[in-house]
C-alpha positions in Angstrom: 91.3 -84.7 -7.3 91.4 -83.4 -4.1 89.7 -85.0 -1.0 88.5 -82.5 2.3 86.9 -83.1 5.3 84.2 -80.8 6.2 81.9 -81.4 9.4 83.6 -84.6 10.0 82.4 -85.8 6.5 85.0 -87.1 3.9 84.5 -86.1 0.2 86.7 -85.8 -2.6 86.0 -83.1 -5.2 87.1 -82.7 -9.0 90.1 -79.6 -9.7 88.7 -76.6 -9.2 85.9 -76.6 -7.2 85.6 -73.9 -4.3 85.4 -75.3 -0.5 81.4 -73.9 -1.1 80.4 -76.1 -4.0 81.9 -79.0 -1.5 79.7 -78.4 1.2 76.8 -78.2 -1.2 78.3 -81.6 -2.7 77.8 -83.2 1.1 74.2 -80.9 0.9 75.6 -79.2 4.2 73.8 -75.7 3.9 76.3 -72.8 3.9 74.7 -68.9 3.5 75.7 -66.8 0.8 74.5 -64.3 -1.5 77.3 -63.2 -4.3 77.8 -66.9 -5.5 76.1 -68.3 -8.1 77.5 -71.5 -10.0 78.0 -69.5 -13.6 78.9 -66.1 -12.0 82.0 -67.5 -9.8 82.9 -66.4 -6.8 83.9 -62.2 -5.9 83.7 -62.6 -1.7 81.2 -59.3 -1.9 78.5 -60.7 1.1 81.3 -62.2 2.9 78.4 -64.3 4.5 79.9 -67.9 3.3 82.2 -68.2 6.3 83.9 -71.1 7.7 86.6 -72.4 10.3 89.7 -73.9 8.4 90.9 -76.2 10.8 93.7 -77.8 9.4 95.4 -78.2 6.2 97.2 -75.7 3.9 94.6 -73.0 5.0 93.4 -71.9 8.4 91.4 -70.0 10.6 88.1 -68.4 9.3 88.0 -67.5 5.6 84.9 -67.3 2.4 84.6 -70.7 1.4 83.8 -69.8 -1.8 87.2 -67.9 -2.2 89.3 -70.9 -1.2 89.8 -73.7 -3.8 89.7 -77.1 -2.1 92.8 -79.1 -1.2 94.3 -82.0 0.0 94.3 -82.7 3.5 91.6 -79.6 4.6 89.7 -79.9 7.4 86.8 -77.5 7.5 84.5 -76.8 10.2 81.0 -74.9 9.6 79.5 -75.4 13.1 82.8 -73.4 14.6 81.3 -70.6 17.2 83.7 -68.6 15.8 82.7 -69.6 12.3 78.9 -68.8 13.3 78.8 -65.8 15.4 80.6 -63.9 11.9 77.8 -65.2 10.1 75.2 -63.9 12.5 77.1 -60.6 12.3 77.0 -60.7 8.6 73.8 -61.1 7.8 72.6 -58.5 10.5 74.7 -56.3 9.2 73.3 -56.8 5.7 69.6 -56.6 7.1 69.9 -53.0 8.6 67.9 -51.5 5.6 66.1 -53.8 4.5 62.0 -53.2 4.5 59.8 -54.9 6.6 57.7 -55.6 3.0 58.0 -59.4 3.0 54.2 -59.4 3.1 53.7 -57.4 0.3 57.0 -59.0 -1.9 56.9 -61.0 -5.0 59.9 -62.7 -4.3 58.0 -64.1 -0.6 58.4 -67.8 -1.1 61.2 -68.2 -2.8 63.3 -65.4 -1.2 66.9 -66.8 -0.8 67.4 -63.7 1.6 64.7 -65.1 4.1 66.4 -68.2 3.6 69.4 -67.5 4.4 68.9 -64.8 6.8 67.3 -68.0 9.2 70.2 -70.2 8.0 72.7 -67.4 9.2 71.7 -66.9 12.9 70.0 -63.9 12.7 66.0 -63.6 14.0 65.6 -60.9 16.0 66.1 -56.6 14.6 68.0 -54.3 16.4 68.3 -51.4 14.6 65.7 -48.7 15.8 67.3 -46.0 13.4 66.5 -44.4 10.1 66.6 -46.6 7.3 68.5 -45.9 4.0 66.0 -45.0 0.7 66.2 -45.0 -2.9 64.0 -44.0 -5.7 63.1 -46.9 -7.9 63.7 -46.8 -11.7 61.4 -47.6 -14.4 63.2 -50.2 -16.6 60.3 -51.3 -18.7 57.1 -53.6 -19.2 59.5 -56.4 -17.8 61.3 -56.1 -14.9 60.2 -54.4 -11.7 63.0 -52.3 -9.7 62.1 -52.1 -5.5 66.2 -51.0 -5.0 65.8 -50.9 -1.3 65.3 -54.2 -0.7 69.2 -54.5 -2.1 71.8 -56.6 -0.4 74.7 -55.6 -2.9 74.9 -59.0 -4.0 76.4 -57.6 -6.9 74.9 -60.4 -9.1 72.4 -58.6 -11.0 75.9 -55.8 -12.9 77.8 -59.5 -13.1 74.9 -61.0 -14.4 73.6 -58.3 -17.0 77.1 -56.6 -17.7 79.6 -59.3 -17.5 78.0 -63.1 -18.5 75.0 -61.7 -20.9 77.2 -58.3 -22.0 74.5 -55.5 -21.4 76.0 -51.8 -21.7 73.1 -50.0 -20.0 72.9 -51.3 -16.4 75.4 -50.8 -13.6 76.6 -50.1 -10.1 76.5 -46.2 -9.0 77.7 -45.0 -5.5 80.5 -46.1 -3.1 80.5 -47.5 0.5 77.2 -48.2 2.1 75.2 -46.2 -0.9 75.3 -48.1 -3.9 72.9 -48.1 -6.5 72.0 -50.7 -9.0 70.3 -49.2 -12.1 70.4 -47.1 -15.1 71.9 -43.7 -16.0 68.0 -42.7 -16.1 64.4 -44.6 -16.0 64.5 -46.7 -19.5 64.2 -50.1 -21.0 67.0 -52.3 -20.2 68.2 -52.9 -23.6 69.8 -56.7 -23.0 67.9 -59.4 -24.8 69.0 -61.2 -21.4 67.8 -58.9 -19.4 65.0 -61.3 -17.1 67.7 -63.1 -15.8 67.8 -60.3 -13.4 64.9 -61.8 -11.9 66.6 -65.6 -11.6 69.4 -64.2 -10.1 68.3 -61.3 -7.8 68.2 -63.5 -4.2 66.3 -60.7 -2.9 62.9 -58.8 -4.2 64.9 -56.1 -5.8 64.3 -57.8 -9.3 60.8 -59.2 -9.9 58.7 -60.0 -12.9 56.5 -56.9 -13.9 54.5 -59.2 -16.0 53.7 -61.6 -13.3 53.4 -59.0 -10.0 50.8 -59.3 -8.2 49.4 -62.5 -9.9 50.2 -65.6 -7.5 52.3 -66.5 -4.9 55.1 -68.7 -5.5 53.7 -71.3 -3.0 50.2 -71.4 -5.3 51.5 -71.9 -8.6 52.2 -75.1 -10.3 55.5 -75.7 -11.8 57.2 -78.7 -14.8 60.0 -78.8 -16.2 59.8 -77.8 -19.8 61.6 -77.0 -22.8 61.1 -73.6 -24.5 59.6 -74.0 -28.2 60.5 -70.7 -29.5 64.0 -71.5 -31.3 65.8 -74.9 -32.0 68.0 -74.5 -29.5 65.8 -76.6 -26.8 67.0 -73.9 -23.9 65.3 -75.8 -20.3 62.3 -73.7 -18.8 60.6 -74.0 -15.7 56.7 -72.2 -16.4 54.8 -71.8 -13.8 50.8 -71.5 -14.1 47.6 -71.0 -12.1 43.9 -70.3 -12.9 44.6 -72.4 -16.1 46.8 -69.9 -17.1 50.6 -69.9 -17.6 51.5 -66.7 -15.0 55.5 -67.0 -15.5 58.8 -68.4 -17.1 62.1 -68.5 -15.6 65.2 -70.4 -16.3 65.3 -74.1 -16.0 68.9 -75.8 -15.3 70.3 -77.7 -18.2 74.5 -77.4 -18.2 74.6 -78.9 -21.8 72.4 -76.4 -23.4 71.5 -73.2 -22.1 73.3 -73.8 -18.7 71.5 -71.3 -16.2 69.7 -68.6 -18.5 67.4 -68.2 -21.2 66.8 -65.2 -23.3 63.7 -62.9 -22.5 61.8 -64.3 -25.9 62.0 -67.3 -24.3 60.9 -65.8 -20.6 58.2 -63.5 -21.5 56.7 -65.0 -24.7 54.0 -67.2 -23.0 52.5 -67.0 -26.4 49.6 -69.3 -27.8 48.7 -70.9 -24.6 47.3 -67.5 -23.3 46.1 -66.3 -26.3 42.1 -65.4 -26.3 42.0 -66.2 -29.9 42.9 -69.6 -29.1 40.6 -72.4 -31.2 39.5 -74.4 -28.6 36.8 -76.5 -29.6 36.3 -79.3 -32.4 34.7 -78.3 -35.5 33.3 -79.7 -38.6 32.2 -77.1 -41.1 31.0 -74.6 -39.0 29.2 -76.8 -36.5 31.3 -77.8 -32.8 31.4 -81.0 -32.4 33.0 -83.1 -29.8 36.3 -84.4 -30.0 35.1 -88.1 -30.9 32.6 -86.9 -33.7 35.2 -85.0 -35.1 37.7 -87.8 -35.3 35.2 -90.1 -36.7 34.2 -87.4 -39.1 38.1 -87.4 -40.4 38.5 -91.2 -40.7 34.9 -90.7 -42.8 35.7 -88.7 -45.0 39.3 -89.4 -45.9 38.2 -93.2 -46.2 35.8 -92.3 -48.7 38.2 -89.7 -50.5 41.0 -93.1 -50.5 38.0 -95.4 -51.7 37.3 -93.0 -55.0 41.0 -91.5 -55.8 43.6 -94.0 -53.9 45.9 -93.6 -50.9 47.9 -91.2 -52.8 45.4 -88.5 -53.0 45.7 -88.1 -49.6 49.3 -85.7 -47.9 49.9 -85.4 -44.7 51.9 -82.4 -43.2 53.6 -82.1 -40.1 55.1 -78.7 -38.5 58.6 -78.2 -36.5 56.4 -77.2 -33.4 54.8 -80.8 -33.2 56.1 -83.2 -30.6 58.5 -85.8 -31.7 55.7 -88.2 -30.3 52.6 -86.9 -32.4 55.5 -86.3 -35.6 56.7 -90.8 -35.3 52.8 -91.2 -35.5 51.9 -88.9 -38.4 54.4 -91.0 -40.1 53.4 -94.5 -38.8 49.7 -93.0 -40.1 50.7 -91.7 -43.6 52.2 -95.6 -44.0 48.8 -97.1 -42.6 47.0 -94.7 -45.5 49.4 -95.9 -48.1 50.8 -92.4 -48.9 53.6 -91.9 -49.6 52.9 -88.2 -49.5 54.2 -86.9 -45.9 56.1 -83.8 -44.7 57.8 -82.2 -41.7 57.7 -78.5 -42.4 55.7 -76.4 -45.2 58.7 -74.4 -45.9 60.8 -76.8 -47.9 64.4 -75.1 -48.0 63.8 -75.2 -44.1 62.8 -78.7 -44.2 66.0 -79.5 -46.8 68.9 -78.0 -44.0 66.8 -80.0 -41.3 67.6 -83.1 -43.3 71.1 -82.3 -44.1 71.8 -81.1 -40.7 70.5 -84.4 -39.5 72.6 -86.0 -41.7 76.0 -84.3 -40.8 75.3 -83.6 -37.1 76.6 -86.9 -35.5 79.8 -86.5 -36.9 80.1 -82.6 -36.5 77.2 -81.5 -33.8 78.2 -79.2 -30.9 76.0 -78.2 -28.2 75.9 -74.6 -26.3 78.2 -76.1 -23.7 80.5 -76.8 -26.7 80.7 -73.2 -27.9 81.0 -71.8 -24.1 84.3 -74.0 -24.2 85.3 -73.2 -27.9 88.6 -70.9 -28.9 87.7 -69.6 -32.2 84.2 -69.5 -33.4 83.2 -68.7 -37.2 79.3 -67.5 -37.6 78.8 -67.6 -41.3 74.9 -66.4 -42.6 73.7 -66.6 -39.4 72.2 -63.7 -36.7 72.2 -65.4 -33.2 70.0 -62.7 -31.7 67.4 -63.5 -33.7 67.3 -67.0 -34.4 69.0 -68.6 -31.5 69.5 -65.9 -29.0 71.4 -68.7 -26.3 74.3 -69.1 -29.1 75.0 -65.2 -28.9 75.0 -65.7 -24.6 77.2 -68.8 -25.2 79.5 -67.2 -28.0 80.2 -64.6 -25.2 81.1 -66.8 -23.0 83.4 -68.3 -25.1 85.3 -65.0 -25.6 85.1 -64.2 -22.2 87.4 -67.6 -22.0 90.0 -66.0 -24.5 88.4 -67.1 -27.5 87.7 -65.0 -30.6 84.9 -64.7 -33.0 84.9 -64.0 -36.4 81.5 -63.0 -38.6 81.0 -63.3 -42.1 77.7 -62.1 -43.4 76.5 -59.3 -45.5 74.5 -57.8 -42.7 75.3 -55.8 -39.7 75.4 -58.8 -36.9 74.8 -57.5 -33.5 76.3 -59.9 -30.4 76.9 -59.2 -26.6 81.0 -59.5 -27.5 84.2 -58.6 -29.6 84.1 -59.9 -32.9 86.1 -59.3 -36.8 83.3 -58.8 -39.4 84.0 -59.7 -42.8 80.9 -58.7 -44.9 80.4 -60.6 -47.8 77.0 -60.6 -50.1 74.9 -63.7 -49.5 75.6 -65.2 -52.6 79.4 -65.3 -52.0 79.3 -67.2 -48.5 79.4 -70.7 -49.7 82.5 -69.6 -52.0 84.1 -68.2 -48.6 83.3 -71.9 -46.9 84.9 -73.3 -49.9 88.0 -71.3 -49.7 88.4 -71.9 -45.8 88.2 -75.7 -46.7 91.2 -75.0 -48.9 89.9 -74.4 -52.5 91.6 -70.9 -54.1 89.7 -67.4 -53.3 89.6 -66.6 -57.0 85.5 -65.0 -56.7 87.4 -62.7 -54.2 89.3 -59.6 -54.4 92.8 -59.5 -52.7 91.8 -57.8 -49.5 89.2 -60.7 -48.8 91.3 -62.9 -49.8 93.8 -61.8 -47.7 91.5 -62.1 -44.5 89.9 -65.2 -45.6 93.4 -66.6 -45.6 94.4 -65.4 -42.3 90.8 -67.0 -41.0 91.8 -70.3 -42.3 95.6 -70.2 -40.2 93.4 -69.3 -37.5 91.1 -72.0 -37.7 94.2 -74.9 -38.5 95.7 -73.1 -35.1 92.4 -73.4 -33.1 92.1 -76.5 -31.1 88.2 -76.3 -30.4 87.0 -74.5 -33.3 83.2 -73.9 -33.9 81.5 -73.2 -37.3 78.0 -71.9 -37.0 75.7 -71.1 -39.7 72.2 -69.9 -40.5 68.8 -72.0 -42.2 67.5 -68.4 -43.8 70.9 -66.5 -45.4 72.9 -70.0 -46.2 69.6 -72.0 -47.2 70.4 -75.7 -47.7 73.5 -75.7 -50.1 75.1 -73.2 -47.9 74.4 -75.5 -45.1 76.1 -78.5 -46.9 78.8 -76.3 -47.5 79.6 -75.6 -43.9 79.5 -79.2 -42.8 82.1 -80.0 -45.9 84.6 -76.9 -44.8 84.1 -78.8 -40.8 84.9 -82.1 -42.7 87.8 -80.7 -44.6 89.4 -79.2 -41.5 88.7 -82.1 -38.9 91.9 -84.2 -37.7 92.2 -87.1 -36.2 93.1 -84.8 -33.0 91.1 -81.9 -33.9 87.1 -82.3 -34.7 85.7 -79.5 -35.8 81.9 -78.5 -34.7 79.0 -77.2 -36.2 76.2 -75.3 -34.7 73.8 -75.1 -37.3 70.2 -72.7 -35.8 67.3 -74.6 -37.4 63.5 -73.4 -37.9 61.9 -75.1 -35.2 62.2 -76.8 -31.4 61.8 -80.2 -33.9 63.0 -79.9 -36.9 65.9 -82.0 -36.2 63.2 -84.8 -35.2 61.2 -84.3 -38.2 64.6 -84.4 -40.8 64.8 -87.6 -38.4 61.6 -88.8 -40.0 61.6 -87.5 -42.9 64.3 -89.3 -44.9 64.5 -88.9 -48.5 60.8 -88.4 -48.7 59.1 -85.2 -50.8 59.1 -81.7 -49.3 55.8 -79.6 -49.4 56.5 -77.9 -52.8 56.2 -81.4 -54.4 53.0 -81.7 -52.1 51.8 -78.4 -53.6 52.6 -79.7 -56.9 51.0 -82.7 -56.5 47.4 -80.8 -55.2 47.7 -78.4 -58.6 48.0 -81.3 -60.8 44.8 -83.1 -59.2 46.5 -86.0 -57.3 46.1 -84.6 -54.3 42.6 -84.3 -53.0 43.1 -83.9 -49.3 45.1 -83.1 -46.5 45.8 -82.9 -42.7 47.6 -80.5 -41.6 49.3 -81.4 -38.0 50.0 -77.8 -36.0 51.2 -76.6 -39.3 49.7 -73.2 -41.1 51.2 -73.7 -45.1 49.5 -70.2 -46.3 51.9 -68.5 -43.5 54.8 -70.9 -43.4 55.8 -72.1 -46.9 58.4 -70.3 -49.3 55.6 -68.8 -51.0 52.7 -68.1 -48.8 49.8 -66.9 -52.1 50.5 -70.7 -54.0 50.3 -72.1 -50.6 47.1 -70.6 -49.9 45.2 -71.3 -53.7 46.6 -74.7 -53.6 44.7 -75.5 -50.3 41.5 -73.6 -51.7 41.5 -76.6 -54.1 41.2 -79.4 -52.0 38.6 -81.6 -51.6 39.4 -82.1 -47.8 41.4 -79.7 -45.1 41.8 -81.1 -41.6 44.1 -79.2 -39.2 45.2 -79.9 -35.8 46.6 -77.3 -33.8 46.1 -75.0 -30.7 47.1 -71.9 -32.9 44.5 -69.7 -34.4 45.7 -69.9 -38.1 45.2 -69.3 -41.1 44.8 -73.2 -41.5 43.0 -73.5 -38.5 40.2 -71.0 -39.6 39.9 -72.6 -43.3 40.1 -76.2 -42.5 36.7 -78.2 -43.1 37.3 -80.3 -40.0 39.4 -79.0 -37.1 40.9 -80.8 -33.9 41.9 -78.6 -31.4 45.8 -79.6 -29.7 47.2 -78.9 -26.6 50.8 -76.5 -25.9 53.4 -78.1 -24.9 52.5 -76.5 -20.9 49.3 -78.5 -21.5 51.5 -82.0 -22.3 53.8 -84.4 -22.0 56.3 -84.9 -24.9 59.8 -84.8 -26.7 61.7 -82.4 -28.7 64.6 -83.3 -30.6 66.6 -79.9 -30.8 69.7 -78.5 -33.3 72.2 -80.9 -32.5 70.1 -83.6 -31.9 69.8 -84.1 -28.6 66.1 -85.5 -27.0 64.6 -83.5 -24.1 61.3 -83.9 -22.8 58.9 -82.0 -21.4 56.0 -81.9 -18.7 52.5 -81.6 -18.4 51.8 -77.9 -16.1 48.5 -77.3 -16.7 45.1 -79.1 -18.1 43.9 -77.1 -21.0 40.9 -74.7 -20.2 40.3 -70.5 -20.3 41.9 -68.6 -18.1 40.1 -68.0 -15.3 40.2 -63.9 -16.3 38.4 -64.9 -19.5 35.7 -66.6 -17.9 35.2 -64.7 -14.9 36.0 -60.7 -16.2 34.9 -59.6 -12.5 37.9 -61.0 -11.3 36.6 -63.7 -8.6 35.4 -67.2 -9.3 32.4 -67.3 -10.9 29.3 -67.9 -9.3 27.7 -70.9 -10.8 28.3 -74.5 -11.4 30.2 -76.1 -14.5 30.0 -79.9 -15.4 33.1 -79.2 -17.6 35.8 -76.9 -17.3 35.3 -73.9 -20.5 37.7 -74.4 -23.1 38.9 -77.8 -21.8 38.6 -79.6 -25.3 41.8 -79.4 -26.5 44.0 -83.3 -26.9 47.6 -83.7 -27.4 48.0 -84.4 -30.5 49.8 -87.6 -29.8 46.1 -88.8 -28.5 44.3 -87.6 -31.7 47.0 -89.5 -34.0 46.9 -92.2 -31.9 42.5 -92.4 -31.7 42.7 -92.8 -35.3 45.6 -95.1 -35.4 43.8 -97.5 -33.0 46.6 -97.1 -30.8 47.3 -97.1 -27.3 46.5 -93.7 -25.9 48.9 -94.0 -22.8 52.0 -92.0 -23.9 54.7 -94.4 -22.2 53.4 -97.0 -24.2 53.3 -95.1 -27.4 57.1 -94.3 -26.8 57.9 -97.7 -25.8 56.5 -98.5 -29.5 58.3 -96.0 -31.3 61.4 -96.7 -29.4 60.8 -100.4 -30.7 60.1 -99.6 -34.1 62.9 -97.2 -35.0 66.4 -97.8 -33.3 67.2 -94.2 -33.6 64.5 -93.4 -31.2 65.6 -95.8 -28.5 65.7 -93.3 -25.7 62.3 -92.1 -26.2 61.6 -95.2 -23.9 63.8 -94.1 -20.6 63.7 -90.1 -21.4 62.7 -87.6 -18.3 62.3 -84.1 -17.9 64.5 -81.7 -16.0 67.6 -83.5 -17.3 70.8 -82.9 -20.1 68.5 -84.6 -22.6 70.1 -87.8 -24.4 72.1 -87.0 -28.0 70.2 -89.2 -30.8 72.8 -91.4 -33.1 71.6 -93.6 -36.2 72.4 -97.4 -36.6 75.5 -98.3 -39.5 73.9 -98.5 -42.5 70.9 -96.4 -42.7 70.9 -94.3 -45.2 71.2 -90.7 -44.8 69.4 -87.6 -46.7 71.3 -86.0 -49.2 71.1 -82.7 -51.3 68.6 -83.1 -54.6 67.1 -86.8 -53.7 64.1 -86.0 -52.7 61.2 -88.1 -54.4 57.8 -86.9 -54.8 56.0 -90.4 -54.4 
C-alpha cells in the first residue's frame, strides 16, 4: 500500500486509490466537480489541481487522475497550485445565472461550495451570457440546463453506470448540451439519480420544487421498504409530510443509487386515505381503549374456545422489532397458530432462503464484483430493480450474464437469453448441477451445457432467482445447483429477490411453524375464531385473495394493525392505527440477511396541506396535532405484552432471547448493516414440514 505526504501530513492508502480520495482520507478539502466515488475519474472540470512536489510525479497535475505512490509529496496550498484553481472555477462560472435565490439545489449546492473553496468571489464578466432552452423530461426531473458546468456526470451517470439509451451529450466546445433528442420522459428506471449527482441546479426534483429548502427539512437515515433488497435512503420531510427521497450511502448494498420506485414512491405515509385513528366497531376510540378492548375480547374468545382459536398474522412490511414480539405474544396466548406473510408460497422461499443463505448469500456488492451471473425466473426490474443496476455493473467489469426465463427480461446490459417455459426451470437447475438434459431438446441442451463450462470456469459466479416464476421448489432447486457447483476454492452465490423489506426476518421467526393456508383452513373448519392481523391485508395478499376474504367474514374477531388503508384495515372490528417506517425507529432484515435499521424522520400527523387547504398555517389553536394517533407497532405489541415500551430495551430483550438476533442490541442507522448467522444446531426450515398446530 502506498504511503504519500500531502500538506505535510503522512497517510498511507490501499492500491488504487487516486491522490483525491487521499486528501479526502486526511479530510483536506480539494474542489472538483467530474469525480464522484462510483463514476471514477475523466479530468473534465480540471478544477482538482495540485502541486506534485516530489516523487515519481511532479509539477501541477488532477489529483484525481494520478494514482497514489510511494514516496509523493503533494502540496494543495502551492500559489501555483491555487491561482489554476481560481482560474478554473471562474472560468466555469462565466454562464452561470445569478438564480441561487430562486434554485432548488440552494443549500446543498456543491457548486457554491466549491466555487468559495476554489478562490473565486468576485464576477468579472460584464458580457452576454450563453442560453439554452430547457427540455421537458417528465413528472420527475426538472431540466434548468443553463446552470450547467459540464460536469459530465449526469451522460456517465444515466448512460454509462445505470445504462439509459435516451439521454446524452449534444454540441462541442463551449456549447454542449445535456438532454434528449426531443422533450420526453427519461425512460431509465434510474433516472433520479440525476438529481444525486448533478452538483449544480441543472437536475432537481420536479416532485419536490418549490416545497422546502434543504436547510428546513428534516432528514434520517432509512432503509427503503419497497423491495427486499434493503437499498439505504435518506427522506427528507417537513409540515409532517415526507417532501423527498434521495440516495443514502450503503457500499454493501445499493452502494450510491437507488431506483426511482424507491425515490419517488413516498407512498402510504402521504396518502389522504391514510387510517389514522383507533377504532372499535365504528366508534374512535383512543389508542388505550382500543388496546384494552383487544386484550377483552380475545381473553374472553381464549376463555370459551382455547388458545388455539386464536392466529396471529404478521406481514413482510412489519419491523423485525414488532415481528420478535408478535411471536413472543402468539407464545404468551398459547397459539401455536402464527404467520409471517398471507401469501404462503412467498412465505415458503422466505424460509428456504433463510435456510440456504448463510452458506450461499451474496449481497449487491457481490454481484457488482461477480464474472458470470445466471438469473433463472426472475425479472430484476420489477422485483429488485438495484440487482439489474448491480448486474450492469458487473458486466461493465467484464462479466457476462446469461437469462433463462420464459419471458422477455428487460436489463440495462448485454445478456444470452435462453427461454425456457416455467415449468422446465427447475429441470434446467438440475441439469447445470450435473444431472442429464433429457426433458430438453438438443439445441437447449447444447446451450445448457456450454452454461455449465461457463459456470465450472467462472471464479465468482452468481445464481439469482425469482419468489413468483420459481415459487419455493424452484427456489430449493437453485440453492442445490449453488451447492453442487461450490468448491472448496470456488463458493458459489445466490441472490434470491424475496416479497418484502422482512421477509428474510420473518422466515427467521417463523421456523417450521404453519403458513396462512393452514391458518385459512383452520378458520373454515371452526378452530379458528379470531385473528390479528399485524400490517398485513390477507384478502389482497394471499394466493387466493376470494377464500381469503370469506374465511375472514367468518370470524368471530378481526383486529388489524396497520397505517395502510386496506381491505383488512376497513373490515377489522377493532383497528390500531401504526406508524411508517419515516414515522419510527426499527430493523429490517433484507434478502441476504443482513440487519439494517432505520430512523425516526417525522412524528405521525396530516400534512399540513390537508389540514390547512389555504396553504398557510391555520389560524386556531390545537391541543393535539390532527392525525397524530398512529403507534409503532412495536409499542402496541409491547402495551399488550406488558413490556417495556422503550425500544433499546425491547432489542436488548430480543437480542437476549434469540442468539440469532444478537446485533439487534448494538445495530445503528446509516451503516453496511450487520449479516445475521444461526448458532450450530438449530434447526433449519425445510420443504413440506410445515405443521399446522
Amino acid at each position: 500500500m502506498p504511503t504519500l505526504t500531502i500538506d505535510s501530513r503522512e497517510i498511507t492508502v490501499p492500491e488504487g486509490t487516486n491522490v483525491l480520495e487521499a486528501a479526502r482520507a486526511l479530510d483536506i478539502v480539494i474542489p472538483h466537480f467530474c469525480y464522484h466515488e462510483a463514476l471514477g475519474a475523466v479530468g473534465a472540470c480540471r478544477l482538482c489541481a495540485m502541486k506534485f512536489v516530489d516523487g515519481p510525479v511532479k509539477g501541477l497535475q488532477m489529483a484525481c487522475m494520478v494514482w497514489a505512490r510511494d514516496g509523493m509529496v503533494v502540496s494543495t496550498l502551492d500559489p501555483d497550485a491555487v491561482e489554476l484553481r481560481s482560474h478554473v472555477i471562474e472560468w466555469l462560472m462565466t454562464n452561470h445565472p445569478h438564480d441561487c435565490p430562486v434554485c432548488d439545489e440552494g443549500g446543498e449546492c456543491q457548486l457554491q461550495e466549491m466555487t468559495v473553496a476554489g478562490g473565486h468571489g468576485n464576477r468579472r464578466y460584464t458580457g452576454k451570457k450563453r442560453t439554452y432552452l430547457n427540455q421537458e423530461l417528465g413528472p420527475f426531473i426538472a431540466h434548468e440546463m443553463n446552470r450547467c458546468i459540464a460536469c459530465y456526470r449526469c451522460v456517465r451517470t444515466y448512460r454509462d453506470y445505470c445504462g439509459g439509451t435516451d439521454f446524452g451529450v449534444f454540441g462541442s466546445r463551449n456549447r454542449v448540451y445535456f438532454g434528449r433528442v426531443r422533450d420526453g420522459q427519461l425512460e431509465s428506471p434510474f433516472s433520479g439519480n440525476l438529481v444525486d449527482v448533478c452538483p449544480t441546479g441543472v437536475f432537481t426534483d420536479k416532485t419536490f420544487r418549490f416545497k422546502s429548502r434543504a436547510w428546513d427539512l428534516q432528514e434520517a437515515s432509512s432503509i427503503c421498504p419497497l423491495c427486499s433488497l434493503g437499498c439505504a435512503t435518506v427522506p427528507g420531510g417537513r409540515f409532517r409530510e415526507v417532501q423527498r427521497v434521495r440516495a443514502g450511502i450503503n457500499r454493501e448494498v445499493n452502494d450510491f443509487f437507488i431506483c426511482d420506485r424507491g425515490r419517488f414512491g413516498a407512498g402510504v405515509t402521504n396518502d389522504p386515505a391514510r387510517p389514522r385513528q383507533p377504532r372499535v366497531a365504528a366508534e374512535h376510540v383512543d389508542m388505550d381503549t382500543a388496546i384494552d378492548t383487544l386484550q377483552g375480547r380475545l381473553a374472553a374468545i381464549i376463555a370459551e374456545h382455547g388458545p388455539q382459536s386464536v392466529a396471529l398474522l404478521g406481514s413482510p412490511r412489519t419491523s423485525l422489532e414488532a415481528s420478535a414480539l408478535l411471536h413472543t405474544w402468539a407464545g404468551k396466548i398459547g397459539t401455536t397458530h402464527l404467520a409471517f406473510d398471507a401469501h404462503a408460497e412467498h412465505d415458503r422461499v422466505a424460509r428456504i432462503a433463510e435456510a440456504h443463505s448463510e452458506q450461499h448469500a451474496c449481497s449487491l456488492a457481490d454481484v457488482r464484483r461477480g464474472d458470470l451471473v445466471v438469473l433463472v425466473g426472475a425479472d430484476p426490474l420489477a422485483e429488485g430493480p438495484l440487482l439489474a443496476l448491480a448486474i450492469r455493473q458487473a458486466v461493465r467489469a467484464g462479466g457476462r450474464v446469461v437469462v433463462i426465463d420464459p419471458r422477455p427480461v428487460e436489463l440495462p446490459c448485454r445478456f444470452t437469453h435462453l427461454a425456457l417455459p416455467a415449468g422446465q426451470l427447475e429441470a434446467a437447475l438440475r441439469c447445470l448441477a450435473g444431472s442429464k438434459p433429457e426433458v430438453f431438446d438438443a439445441q437447449t441442451a447444447a446451450r445448457l451445457g456450454e452454461l455449465r463450462t461457463q459456470l465450472d470456469a467462472a471464479q465468482r459466479p452468481i445464481l439469482a432467482g425469482g419468489t413468483d416464476l420459481l415459487g419455493s421448489r424452484g427456489v430449493n432447486t437453485l440453492f442445490e445447483t449453488a451447492a453442487a457447483l461450490t468448491t472448496a476454492d470456488k463458493p458459489v452465490g445466490v441472490m434470491v429477490l424475496l416479497h418484502g423489506p422482512n421477509s428474510y426476518g420473518g422466515a427467521l421467526l417463523a421456523g417450521r411453524g404453519p403458513n396462512f393456508d393452514m391458518l385459512l383452513d383452520g378458520i373454515e373448519q371452526g378452530r379458528i375464531r379470531a385473528m390479528v392481523c399485524l400490517e398485513s391485508d390477507p384478502a389482497g395478499e394471499a394466493r387466493d385473495p376470494a377464500r381469503a376474504r370469506a374465511a375472514l367474514g367468518r370470524l368471530a374477531l378481526l383486529a388489524t394493525l396497520d397505517a395502510a388503508p386496506t381491505d383488512a384495515a376497513r373490515r377489522a372490528a377493532i383497528f390500531l392505527p401504526t406508524r411508517t417506517c419515516v414515522e419510527a425507529d426499527g430493523t429490517f432484515v433484507n434478502n441476504e440477511g443482513r440487519l439494517q435499521a432505520f430512523a425516526q424522520l417525522l412524528e405521525p400527523g396530516q400534512p399540513l396541506r390537508e389540514t390547512s387547504p389555504q396553504g398557510h398555517p391555520p389560524r386556531e389553536f390545537f391541543t393535539e396535532t390532527p392525525g397524530s394517533e398512529p403507534w409503532p407497532a412495536w409499542r402496541i405489541l409491547a402495551r399488550l405484552l406488558g413490556r417495556s415500551e422503550e425500544l433499546a430495551v425491547l432489542r436488548r430483550e430480543i437480542a437476549d432471547a434469540d442468539p440469532r438476533f444478537a446485533p439487534l442490541a448494538v445495530i445503528a442507522p446509516a451503516t453496511p448493516g450487520i449479516r445475521l448467522t444461526t448458532p450450530p444446531g438449530l434447526p433449519h426450515y425445510q420443504l413440506d414440514q410445515e405443521t399446522g398446530g
